[in-house]
Backbone bond lengths (Angstrom), bond angles and torsions (degrees), N, CA, C in turn:
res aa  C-N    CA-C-N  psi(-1)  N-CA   C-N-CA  omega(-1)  CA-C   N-CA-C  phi
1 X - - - 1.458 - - 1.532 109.72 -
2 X 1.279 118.76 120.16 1.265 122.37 179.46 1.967 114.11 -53.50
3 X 1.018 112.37 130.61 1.198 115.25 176.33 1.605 126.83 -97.12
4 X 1.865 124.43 111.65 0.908 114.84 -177.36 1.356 142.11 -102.85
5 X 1.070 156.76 129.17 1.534 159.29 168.60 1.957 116.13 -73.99
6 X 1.318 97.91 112.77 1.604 90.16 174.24 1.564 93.89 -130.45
7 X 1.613 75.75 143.38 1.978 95.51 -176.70 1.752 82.94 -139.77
8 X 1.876 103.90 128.72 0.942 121.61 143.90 1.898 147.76 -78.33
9 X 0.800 114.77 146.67 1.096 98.48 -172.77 1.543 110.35 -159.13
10 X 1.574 136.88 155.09 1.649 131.62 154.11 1.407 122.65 -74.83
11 X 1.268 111.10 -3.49 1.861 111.61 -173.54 1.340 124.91 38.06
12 X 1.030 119.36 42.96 1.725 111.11 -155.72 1.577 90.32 -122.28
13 X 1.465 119.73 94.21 1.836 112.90 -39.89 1.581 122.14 -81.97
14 X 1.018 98.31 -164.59 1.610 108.51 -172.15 1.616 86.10 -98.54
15 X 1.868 95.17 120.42 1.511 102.09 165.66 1.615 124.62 -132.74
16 X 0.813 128.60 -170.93 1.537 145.18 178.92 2.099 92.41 -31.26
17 X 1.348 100.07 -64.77 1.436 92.46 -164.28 1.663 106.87 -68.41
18 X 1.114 126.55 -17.01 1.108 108.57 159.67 1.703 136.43 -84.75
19 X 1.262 112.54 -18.32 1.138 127.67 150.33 1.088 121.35 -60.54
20 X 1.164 152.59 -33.16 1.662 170.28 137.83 1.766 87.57 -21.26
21 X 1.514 118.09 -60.05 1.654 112.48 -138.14 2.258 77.27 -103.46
22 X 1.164 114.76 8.90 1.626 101.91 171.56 1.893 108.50 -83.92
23 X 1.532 96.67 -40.66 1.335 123.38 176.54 1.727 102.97 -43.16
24 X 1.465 100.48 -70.89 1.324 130.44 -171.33 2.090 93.28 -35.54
25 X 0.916 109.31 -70.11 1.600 132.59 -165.77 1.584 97.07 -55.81
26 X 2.158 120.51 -44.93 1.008 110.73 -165.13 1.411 113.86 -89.24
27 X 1.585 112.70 2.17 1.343 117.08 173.55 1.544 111.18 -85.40
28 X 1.081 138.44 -6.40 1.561 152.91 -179.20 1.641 112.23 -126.42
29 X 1.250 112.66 -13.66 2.146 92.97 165.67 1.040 80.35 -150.23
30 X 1.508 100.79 165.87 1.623 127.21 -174.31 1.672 105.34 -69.88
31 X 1.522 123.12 -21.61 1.279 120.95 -173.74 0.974 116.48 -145.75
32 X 1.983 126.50 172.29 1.429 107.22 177.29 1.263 84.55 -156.96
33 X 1.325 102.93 127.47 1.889 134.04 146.06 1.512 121.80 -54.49
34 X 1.272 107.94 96.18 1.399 123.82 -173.19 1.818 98.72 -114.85
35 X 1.481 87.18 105.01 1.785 104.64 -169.88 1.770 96.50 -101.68
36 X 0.802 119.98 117.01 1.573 122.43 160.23 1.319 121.26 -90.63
37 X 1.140 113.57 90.98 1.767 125.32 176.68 1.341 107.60 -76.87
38 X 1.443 89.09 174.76 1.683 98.52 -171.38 1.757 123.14 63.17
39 X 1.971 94.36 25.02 1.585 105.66 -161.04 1.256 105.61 -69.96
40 X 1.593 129.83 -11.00 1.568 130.71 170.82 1.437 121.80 -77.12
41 X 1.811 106.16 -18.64 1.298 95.75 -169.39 1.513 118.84 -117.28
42 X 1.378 131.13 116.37 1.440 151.57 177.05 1.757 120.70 -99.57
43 X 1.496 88.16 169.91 1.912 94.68 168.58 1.498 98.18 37.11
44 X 1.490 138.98 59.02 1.179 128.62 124.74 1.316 120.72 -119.46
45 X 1.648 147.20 153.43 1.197 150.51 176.88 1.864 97.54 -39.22
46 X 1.157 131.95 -34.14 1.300 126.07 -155.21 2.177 93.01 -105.22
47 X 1.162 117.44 -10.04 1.438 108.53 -163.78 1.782 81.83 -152.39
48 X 0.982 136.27 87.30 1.237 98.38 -176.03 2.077 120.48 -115.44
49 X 1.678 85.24 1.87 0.882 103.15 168.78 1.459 132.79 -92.04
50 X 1.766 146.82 143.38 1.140 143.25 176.97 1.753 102.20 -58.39
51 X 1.386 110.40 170.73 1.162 125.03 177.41 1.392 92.64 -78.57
52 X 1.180 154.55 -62.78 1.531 164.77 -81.97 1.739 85.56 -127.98
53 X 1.674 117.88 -55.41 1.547 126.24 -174.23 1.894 94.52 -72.47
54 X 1.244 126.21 -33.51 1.672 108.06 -174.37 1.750 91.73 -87.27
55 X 1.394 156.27 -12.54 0.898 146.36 175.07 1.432 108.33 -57.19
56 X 1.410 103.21 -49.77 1.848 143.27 -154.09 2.186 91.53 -60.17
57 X 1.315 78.79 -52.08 1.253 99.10 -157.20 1.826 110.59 -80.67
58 X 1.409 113.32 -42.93 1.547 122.32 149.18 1.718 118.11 -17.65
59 X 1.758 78.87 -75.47 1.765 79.83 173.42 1.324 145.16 -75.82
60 X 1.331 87.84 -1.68 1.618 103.67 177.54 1.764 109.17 -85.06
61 X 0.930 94.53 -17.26 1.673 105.28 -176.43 1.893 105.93 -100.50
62 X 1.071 117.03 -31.57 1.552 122.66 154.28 1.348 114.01 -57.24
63 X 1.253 121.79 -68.76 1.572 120.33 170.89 0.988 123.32 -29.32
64 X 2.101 119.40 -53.96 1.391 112.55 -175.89 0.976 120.10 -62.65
65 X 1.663 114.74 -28.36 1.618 111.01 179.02 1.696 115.41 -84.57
66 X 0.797 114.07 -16.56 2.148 121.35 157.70 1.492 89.48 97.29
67 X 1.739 116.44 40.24 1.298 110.79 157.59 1.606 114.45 -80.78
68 X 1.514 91.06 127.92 1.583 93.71 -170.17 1.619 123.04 -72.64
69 X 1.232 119.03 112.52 1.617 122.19 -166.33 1.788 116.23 -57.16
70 X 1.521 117.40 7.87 0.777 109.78 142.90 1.773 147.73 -88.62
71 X 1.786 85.20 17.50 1.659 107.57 -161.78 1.537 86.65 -107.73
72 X 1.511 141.66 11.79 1.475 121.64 -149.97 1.718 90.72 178.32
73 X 1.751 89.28 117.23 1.492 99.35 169.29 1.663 95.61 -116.78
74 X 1.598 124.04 129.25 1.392 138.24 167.97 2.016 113.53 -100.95
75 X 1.240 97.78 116.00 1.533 110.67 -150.37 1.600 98.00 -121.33
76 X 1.463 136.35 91.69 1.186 132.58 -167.27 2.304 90.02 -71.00
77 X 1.223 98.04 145.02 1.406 112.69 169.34 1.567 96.54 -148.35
78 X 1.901 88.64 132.30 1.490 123.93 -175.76 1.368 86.16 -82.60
79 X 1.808 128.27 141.30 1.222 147.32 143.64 1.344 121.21 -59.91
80 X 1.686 116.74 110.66 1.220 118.16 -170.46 1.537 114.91 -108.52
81 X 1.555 132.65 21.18 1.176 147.84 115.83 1.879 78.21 88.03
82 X 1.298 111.82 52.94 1.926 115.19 -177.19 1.704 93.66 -152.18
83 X 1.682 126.34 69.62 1.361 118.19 -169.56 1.392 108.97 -51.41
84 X 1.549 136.00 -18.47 1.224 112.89 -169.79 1.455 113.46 -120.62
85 X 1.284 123.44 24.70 1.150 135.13 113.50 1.838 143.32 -61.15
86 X 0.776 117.38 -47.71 1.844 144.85 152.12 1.821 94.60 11.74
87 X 0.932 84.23 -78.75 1.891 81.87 -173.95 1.186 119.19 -56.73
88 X 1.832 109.72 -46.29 1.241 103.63 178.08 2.258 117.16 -63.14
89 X 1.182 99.08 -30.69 1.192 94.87 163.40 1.789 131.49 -57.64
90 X 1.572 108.04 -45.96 1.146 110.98 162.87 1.618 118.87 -51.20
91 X 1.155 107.24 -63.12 1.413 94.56 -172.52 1.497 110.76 -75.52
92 X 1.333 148.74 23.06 1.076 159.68 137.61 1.598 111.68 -42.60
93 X 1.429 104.49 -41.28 1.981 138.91 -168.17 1.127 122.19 -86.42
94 X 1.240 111.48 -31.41 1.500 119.26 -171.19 1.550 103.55 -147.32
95 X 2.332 88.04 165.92 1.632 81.65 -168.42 1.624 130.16 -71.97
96 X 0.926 145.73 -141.71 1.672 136.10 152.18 1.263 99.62 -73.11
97 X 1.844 99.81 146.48 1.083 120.88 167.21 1.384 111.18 -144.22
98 X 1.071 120.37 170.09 1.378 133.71 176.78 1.785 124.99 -112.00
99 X 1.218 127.24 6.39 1.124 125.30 -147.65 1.467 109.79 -179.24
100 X 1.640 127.46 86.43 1.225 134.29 151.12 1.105 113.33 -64.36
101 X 1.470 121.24 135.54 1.847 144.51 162.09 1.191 99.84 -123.83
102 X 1.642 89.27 140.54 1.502 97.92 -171.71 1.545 104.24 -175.98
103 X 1.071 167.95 -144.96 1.461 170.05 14.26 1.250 122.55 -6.45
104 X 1.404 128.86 -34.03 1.872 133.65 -160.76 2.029 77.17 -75.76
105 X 1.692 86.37 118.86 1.383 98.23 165.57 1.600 116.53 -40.94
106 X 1.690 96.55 -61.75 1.516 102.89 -155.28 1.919 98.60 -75.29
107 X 0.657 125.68 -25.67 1.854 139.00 172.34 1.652 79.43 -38.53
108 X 1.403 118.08 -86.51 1.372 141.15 -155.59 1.447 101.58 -51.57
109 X 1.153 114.31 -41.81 1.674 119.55 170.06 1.309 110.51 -53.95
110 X 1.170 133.78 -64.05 1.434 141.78 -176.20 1.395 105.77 -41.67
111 X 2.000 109.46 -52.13 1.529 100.63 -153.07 1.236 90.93 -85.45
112 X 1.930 149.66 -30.93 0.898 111.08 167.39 1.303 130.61 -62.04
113 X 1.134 155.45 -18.20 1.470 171.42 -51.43 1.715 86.39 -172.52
114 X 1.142 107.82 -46.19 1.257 120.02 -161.66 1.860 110.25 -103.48
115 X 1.111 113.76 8.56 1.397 128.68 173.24 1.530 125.05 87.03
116 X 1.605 122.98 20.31 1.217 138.53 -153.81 1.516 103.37 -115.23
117 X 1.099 104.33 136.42 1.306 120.38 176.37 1.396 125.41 -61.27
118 X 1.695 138.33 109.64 1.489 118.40 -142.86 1.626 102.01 -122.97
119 X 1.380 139.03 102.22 1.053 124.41 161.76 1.502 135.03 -96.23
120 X 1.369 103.93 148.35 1.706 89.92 -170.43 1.686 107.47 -86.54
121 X 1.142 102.99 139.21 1.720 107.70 161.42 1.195 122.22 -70.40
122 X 1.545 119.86 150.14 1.419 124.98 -170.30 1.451 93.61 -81.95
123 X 1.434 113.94 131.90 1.489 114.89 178.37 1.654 87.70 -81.71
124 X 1.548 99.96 132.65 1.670 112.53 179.78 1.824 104.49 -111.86
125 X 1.512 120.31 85.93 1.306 121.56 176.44 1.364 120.61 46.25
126 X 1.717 96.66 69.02 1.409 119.55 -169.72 1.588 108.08 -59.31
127 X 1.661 106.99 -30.66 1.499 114.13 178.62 1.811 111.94 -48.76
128 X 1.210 106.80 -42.04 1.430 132.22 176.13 1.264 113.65 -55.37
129 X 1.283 117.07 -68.89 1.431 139.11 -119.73 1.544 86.96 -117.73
130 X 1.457 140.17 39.56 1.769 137.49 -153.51 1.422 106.47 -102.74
131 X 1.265 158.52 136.33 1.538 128.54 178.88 1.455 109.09 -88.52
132 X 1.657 110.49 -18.08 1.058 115.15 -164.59 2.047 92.49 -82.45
133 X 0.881 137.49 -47.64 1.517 151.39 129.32 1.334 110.25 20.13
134 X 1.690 95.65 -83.74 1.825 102.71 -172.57 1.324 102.28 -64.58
135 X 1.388 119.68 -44.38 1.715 127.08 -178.39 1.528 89.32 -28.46
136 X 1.225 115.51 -82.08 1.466 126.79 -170.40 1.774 126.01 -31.86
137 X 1.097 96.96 -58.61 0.945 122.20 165.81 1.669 126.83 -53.89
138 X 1.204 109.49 -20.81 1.418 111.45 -163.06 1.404 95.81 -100.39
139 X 1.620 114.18 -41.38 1.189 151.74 -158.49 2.210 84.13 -67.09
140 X 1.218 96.73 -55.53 1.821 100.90 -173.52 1.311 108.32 -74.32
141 X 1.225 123.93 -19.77 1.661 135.40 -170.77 1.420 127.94 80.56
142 X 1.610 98.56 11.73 1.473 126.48 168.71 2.015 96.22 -31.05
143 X 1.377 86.87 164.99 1.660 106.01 -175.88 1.765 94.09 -98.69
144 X 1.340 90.29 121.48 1.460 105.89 174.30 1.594 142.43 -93.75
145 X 1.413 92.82 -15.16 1.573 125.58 176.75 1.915 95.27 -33.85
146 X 0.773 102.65 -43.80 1.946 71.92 -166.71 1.416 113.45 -106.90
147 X 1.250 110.23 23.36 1.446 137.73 -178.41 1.806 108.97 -95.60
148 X 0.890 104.46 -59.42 1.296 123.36 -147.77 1.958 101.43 -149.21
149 X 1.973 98.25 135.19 1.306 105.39 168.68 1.691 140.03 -54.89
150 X 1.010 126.84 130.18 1.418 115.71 -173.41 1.338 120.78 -41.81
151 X 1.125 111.89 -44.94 1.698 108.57 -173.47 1.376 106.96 -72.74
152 X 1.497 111.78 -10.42 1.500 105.15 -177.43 1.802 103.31 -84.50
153 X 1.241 123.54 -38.25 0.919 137.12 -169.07 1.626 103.22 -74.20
154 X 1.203 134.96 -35.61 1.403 138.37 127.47 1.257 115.23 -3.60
155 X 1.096 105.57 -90.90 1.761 128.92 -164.69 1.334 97.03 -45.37
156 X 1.892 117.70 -58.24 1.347 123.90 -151.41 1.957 93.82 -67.26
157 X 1.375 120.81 -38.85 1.496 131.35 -173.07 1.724 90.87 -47.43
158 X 1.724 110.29 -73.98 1.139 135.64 -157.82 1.505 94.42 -56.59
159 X 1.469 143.47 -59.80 1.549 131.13 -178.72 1.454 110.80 -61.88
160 X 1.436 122.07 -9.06 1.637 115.22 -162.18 1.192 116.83 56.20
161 X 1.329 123.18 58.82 1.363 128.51 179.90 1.879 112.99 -83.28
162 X 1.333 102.76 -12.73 1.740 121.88 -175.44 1.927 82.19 -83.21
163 X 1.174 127.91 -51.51 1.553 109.97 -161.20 1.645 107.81 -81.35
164 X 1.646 111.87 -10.03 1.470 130.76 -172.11 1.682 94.06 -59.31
165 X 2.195 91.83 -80.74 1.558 90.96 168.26 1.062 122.70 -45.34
166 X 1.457 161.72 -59.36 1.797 147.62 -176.90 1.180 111.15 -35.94
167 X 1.756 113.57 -48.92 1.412 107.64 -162.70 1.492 106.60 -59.63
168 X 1.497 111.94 -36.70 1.571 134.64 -132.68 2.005 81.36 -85.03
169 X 1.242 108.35 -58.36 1.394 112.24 -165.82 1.850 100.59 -60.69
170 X 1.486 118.57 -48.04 1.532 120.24 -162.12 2.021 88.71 -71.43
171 X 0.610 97.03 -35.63 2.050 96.98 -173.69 1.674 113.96 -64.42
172 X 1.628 106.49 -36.32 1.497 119.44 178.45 1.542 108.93 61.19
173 X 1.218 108.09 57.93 1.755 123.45 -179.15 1.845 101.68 -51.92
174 X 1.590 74.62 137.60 1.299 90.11 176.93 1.315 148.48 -60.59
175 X 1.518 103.47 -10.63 1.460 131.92 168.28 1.473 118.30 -139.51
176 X 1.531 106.05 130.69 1.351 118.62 170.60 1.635 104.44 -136.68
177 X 1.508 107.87 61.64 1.613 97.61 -178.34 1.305 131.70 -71.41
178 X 1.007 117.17 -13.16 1.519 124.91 -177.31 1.220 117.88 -96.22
């Protein structure tokens, strides 16, 4: 029976430390459930990316490393703001798995709660690795290289995701729920 690993996450963006904890998951099950939450919410300083551009961008950062896309299903999930529902929604989304990773205490609460096997991820230089951080950073035009993969840093140049955040912060969008 194939064995699976799902780690949630917002990717906004998908960087080094999360790539670090895909590794982590693909060295212990044959596969990994890469759920992108918060798949409704875009264009704000706190999310500012679409679900469709962190998918885009996921795999573009799998590829460089020659993780084989038959090792990795990426499953955007809309936030339905009902915590004790949550899992049952996830696994509604994706295929069976056996094995949530994660750190967010209360995340980990739920999935054991719900009979799932919960491991914690090695936080890999959280100082580094911050979303709220690179946001910042990307947002100033800071050097991103050890943050985040090149081609991602590409993509993010090539969509104008630096003029996304300005607009997003000078406009003061009306939602930042997550």
């Amino acid at each position: 029976m194939i064995k699976r690993g799902l780690l949630i996450g917002r990717f906004q963006p998908p960087h080094l430390g999360h790539l670090s904890v895909i590794k982590q998951i693909l060295q212990e099950k044959d596969e990994v459930i890469i759920v992108v939450a918060a798949a409704q919410l875009s264009h704000t300083t706190k999310n500012p990316l679409t679900a469709g551009e962190r998918i885009t961008l996921i795999r573009i950062m799998l590829i460089e490393e020659n993780i084989d896309p038959i090792k990795y299903w990426i499953i955007p999930a809309n936030d339905i703001m009902d915590n004790p529902l949550w899992v049952h929604h996830i696994k509604r989304l994706t295929p069976k798995f056996d094995t949530f990773y994660g750190n967010n205490q209360f995340t980990k609460m739920l999935f054991e709660e719900a009979g799932f096997e919960v491991t914690q991820t090695g936080i890999v230089n959280r100082g580094e690795f911050e979303g709220t951080k690179i946001r910042s950073n990307l947002m100033e035009g800071e050097d991103l290289n050890n943050a985040i993969n090149p081609d991602v840093i590409e993509l993010l140049s090539e969509w104008k995701i630096q003029d996304r955040l300005i607009a997003c912060r000078n406009e003061n969008p009306v939602s930042d729920l997550v």
